[in-house]
N, C-alpha and C positions, 0 to 999 in steps of 0.2 A: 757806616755801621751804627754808627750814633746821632742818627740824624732827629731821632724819635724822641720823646718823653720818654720812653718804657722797654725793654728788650723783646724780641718773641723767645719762644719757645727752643727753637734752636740755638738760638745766639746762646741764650743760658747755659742750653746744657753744654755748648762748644766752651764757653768761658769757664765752667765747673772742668769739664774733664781736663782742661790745660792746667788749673790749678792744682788739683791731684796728681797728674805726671810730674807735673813739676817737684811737688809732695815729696812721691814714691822715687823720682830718682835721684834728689836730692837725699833722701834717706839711703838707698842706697851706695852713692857717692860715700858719704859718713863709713857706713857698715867697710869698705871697702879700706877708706882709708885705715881706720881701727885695725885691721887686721894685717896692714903694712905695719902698720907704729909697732905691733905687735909682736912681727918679727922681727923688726927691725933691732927692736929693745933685745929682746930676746937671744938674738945671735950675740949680739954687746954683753948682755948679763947672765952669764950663765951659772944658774943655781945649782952649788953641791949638794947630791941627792944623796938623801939621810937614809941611810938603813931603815926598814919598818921596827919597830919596838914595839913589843910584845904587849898587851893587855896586860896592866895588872892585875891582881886578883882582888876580888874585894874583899874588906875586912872579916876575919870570922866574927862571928855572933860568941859573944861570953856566955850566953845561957842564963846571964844575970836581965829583969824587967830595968829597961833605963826611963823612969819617970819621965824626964821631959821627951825622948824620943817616942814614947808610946803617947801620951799629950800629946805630941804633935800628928802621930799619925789619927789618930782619932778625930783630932780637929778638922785635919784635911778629909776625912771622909765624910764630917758630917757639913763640911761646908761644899763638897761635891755632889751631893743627894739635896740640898735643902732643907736639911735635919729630916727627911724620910728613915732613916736609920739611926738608932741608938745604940752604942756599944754599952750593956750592960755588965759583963764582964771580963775579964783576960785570962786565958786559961794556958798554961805550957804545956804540949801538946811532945810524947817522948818517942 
């Protein structure tokens, strides 16, 4: 097989598609093993399953303007547009 300076065309591609099998079921292998390890732990550790807890609710709004929170929303929109947008004023809206 090697008797040449150079491979043909064949040989190449025989030697490429050996290295890819070998690749893919080498990855394979892997995948396979992982999902032993998996249950294996698994069956060993088994996690007490927590009741779902409920969302809490989010804070109410005072109704009062909180300077730095409005500064900061402000900020972050004008640093999300590229200052295309100016908030010129804040208005309480009932």
């Amino acid at each position: 097989m090697w008797e040449s300076a150079s491979m043909t065309g064949s040989e190449a591609l025989m030697i490429s598609l050996t290295g890819i099998t070998i690749v893919f079921l080498t990855l394979v292998v892997i995948a396979i093993m992982i999902k032993i390890t998996s249950a294996v732990v698994g069956s060993i550790v088994k996690e007490e399953k927590k009741p779902a807890s409920s969302p809490k609710a989010a804070p109410k709004a005072t109704g009062k303007n909180d300077g730095a929170l409005v500064a900061a929303i402000v900020a972050a929109v004008s640093e999300e547009t590229n200052g295309k947008y100016q908030v010129v004023s804040i208005n309480e809206k009932k």
